[in-house]
C-alpha positions as CSV (number, residue, x, y, z in Angstrom):
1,X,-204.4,-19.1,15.3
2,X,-203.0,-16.9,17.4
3,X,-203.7,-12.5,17.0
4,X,-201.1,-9.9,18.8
5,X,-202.4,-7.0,20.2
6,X,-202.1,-3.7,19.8
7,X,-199.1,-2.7,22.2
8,X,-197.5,-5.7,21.1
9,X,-197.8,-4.9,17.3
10,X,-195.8,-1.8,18.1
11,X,-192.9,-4.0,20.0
12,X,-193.1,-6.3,17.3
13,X,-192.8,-3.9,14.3
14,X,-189.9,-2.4,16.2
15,X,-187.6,-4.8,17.3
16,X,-188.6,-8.1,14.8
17,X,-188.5,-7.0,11.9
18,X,-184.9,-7.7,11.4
19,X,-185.6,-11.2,10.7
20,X,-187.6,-10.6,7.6
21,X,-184.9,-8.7,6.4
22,X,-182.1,-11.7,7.2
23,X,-184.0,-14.2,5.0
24,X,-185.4,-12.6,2.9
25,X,-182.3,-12.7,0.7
26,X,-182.5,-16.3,0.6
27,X,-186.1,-16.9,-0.5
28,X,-185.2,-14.1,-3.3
29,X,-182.5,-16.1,-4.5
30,X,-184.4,-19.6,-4.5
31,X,-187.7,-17.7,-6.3
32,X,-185.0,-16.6,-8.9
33,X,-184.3,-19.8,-10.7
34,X,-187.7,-20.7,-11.8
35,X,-188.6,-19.9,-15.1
36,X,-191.3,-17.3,-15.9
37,X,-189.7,-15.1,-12.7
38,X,-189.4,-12.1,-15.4
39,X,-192.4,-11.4,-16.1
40,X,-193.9,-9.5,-12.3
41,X,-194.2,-12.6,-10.5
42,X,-196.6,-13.2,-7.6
43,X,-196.7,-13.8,-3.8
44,X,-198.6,-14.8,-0.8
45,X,-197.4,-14.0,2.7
46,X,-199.5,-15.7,5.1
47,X,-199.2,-14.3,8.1
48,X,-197.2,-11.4,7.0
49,X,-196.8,-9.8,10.5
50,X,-195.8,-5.8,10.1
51,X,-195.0,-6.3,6.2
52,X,-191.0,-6.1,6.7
53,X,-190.8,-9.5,4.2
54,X,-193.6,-8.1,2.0
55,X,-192.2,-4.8,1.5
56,X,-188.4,-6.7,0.6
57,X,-190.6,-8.6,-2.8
58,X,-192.5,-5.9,-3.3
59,X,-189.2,-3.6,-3.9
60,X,-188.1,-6.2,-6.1
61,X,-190.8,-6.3,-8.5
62,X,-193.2,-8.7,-6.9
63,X,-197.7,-7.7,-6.6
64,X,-198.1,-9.2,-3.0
65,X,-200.8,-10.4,-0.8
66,X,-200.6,-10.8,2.9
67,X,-202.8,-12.2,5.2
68,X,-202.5,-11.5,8.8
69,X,-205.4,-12.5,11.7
70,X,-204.6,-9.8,13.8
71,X,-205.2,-6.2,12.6
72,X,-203.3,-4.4,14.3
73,X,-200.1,-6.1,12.8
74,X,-202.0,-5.4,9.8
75,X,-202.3,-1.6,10.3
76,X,-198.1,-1.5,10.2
77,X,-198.2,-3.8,7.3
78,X,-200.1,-0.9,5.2
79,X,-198.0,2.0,7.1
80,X,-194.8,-0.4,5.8
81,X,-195.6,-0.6,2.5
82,X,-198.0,2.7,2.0
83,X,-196.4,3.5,-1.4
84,X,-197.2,-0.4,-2.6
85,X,-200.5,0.0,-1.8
86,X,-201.5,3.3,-3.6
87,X,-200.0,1.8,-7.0
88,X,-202.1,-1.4,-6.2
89,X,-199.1,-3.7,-6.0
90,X,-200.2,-4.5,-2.5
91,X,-202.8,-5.2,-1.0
92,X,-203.3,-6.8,3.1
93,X,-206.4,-8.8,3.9
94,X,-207.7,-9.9,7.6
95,X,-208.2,-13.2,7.4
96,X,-207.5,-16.6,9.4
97,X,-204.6,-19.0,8.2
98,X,-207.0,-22.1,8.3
99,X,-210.2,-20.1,6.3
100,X,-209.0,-17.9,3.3
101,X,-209.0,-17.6,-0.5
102,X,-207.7,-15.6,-3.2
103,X,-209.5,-13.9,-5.9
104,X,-206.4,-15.2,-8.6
105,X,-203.9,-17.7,-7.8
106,X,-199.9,-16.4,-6.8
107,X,-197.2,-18.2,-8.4
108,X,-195.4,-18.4,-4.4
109,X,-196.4,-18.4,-0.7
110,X,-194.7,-17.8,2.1
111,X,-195.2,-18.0,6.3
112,X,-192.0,-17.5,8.0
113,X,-190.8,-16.6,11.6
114,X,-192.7,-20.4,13.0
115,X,-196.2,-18.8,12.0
116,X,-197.3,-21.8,11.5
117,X,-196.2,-23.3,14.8
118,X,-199.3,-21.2,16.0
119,X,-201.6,-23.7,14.8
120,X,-203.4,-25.2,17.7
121,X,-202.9,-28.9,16.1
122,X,-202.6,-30.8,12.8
123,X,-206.2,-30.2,12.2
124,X,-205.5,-27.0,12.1
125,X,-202.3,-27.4,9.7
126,X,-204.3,-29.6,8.0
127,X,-206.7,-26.7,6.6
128,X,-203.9,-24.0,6.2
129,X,-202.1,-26.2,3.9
130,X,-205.5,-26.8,2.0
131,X,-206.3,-22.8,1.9
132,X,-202.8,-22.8,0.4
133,X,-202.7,-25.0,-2.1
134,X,-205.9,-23.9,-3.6
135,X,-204.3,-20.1,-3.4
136,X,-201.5,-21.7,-6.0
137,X,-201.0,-21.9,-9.6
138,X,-200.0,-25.1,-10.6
139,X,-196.2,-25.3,-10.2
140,X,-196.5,-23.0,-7.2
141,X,-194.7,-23.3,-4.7
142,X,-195.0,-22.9,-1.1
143,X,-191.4,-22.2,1.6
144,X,-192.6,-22.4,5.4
145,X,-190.4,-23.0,8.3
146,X,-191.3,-24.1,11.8
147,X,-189.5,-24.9,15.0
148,X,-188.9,-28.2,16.0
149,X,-189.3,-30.6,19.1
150,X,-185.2,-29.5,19.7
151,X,-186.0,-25.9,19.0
152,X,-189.2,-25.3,21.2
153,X,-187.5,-27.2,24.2
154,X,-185.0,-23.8,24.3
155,X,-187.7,-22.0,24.9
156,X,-187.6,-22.7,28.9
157,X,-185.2,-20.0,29.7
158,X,-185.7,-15.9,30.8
159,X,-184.3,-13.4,28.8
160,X,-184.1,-9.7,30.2
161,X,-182.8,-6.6,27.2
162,X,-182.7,-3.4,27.7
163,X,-181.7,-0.4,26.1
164,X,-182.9,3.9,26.4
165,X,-186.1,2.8,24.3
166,X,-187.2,-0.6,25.2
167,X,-186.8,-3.0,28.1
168,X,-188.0,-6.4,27.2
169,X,-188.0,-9.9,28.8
170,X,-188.8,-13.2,27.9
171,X,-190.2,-16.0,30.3
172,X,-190.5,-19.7,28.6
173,X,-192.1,-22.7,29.1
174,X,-191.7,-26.6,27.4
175,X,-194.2,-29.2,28.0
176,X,-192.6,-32.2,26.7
177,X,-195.8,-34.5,26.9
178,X,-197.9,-32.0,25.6
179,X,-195.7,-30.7,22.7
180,X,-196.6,-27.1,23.2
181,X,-194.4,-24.1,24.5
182,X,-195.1,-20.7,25.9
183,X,-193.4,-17.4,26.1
184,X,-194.3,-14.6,28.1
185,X,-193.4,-11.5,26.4
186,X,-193.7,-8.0,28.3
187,X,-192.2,-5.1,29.1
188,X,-192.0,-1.6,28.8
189,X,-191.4,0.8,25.4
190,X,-190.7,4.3,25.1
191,X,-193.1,7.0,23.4
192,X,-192.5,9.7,22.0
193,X,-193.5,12.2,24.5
194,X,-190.8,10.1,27.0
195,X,-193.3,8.2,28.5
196,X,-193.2,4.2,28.6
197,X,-196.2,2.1,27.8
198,X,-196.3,-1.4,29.7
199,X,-196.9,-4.8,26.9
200,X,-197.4,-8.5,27.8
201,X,-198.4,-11.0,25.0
202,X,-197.9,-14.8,25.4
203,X,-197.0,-16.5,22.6
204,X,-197.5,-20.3,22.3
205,X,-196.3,-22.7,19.5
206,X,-197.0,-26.2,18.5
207,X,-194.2,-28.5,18.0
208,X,-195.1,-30.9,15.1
209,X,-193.5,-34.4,14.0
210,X,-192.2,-33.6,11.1
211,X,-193.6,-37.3,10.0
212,X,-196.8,-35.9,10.6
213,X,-195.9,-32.5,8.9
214,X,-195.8,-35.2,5.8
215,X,-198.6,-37.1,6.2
216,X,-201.0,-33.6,6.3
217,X,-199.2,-32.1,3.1
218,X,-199.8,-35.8,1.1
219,X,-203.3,-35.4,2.7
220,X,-204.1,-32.2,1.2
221,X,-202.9,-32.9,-2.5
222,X,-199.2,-31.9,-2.1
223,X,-197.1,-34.7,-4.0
224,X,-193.5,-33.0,-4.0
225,X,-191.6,-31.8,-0.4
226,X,-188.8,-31.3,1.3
227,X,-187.2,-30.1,4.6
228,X,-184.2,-27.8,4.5
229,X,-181.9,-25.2,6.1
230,X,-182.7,-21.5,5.1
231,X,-178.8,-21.2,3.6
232,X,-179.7,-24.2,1.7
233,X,-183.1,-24.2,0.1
234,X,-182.7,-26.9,-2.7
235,X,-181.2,-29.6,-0.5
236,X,-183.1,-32.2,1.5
237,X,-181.9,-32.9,4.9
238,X,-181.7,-36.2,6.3
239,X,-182.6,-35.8,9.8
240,X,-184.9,-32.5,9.9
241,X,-185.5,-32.9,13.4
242,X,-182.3,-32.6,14.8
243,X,-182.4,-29.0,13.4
244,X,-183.6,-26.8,15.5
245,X,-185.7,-24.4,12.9
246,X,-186.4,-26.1,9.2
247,X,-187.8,-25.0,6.2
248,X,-190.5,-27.0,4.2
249,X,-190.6,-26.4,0.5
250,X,-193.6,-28.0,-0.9
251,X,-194.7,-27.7,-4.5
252,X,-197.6,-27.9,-6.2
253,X,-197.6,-30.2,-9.5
């Protein structure tokens, strides 16, 4: 599993966190229709990043746990949701995807952004789901999404933004045969005393058959899934992989 670094943290907290915010609406509004949701349900957000989809549930009435391997995404994770943490609603834990438990199981998990694309390999997968489903009450349910073989291959393309406080660019790479892509990340962001500290992070992710995305979640004692669209969360698609991003919603029974 892959761990940003500090400088990147920063980039990260500041510039993509937006995408929490777009779907997190969505997940709200698919939580929503099970029953039991009024009493202060529970969640896991593995590999909650900088917080920005923790702190959405937790202003909605939600006692969240995220689990991050890199700490310094962690340490904005806490700043993010400070006030969540001091009434105990919240708490953030330093731990790998593939290796973790929880003291008492959450009623829903999350991983969004292609977290899970990080995995090295379906071993890998393989024990994430496992650490999940144990996490779970029964009739949990966990939403993941992950990019796809058609996804990953637009990756191979630079991207160059700018603007007064951050210039950032974007170097990709597709290896067909090998089913893995890259992106070089780096740049330059502003301080607040004017000056501009330099970032680079790589970033790779695993593209998985979505066959084999099956096989590992009947493999580690999930009996009910399905791959969706995020605008669409209760219908099965037909042809996940000519999507390029899908959703898996897997339930525990």
């Amino acid at each position: 599993m892959q761990a940003y670094h500090e400088s990147f943290a920063r980039v990260y907290n500041l510039r993509w966190g937006g995408w929490a915010k777009s779907i997190a609406p969505h997940l709200e509004k698919f939580f929503s229709a099970f029953s039991g949701i009024s009493e202060q349900p529970t969640l896991l957000d593995l590999c909650c990043g900088t917080g920005q989809l923790a702190l959405h549930f937790l202003q909605r009435g939600f006692r969240v746990t995220g689990i991050d391997l890199s700490a310094a995404m962690l340490r904005y994770a806490r700043e993010n949701c400070n006030e969540f943490l001091e009434s105990g609603l919240a708490q953030f834990i330093h731990a790998d995807a593939t290796a973790f438990t929880l003291e008492e199981p959450v009623r829903f998990a999350i991983s969004t952004y292609d977290a899970l694309n990080h995995l090295a390999d379906l071993e890998a997968l393989k024990k994430c789901l496992q650490c999940v489903h144990q996490a779970l009450m029964d009739e949990g349910v966990f939403i993941f999404d992950l990019n796809t073989r058609l996804g990953l291959r637009r990756w191979a393309t630079l991207r160059i933004e700018e603007d007064p406080k951050l210039t950032l660019m974007q170097s990709g790479l597709w290896d067909e045969a090998g089913g893995k892509a890259w992106v070089r990340i780096w740049g330059f962001l502003r301080s607040e005393d004017g000056r501009y500290d330099r970032f680079e992070e790589t970033v790779f992710n695993t593209a998985f058959h979505l066959a084999d995305v099956s096989r590992v979640l009947r493999e580690t004692g999930w009996h009910r899934w399905h791959f969706s669209r995020l605008d669409d969360l209760t219908t099965p698609l037909e042809d996940p992989e000519q999507e390029a991003r899908v959703f898996v919603v897997a339930y525990k029974d």
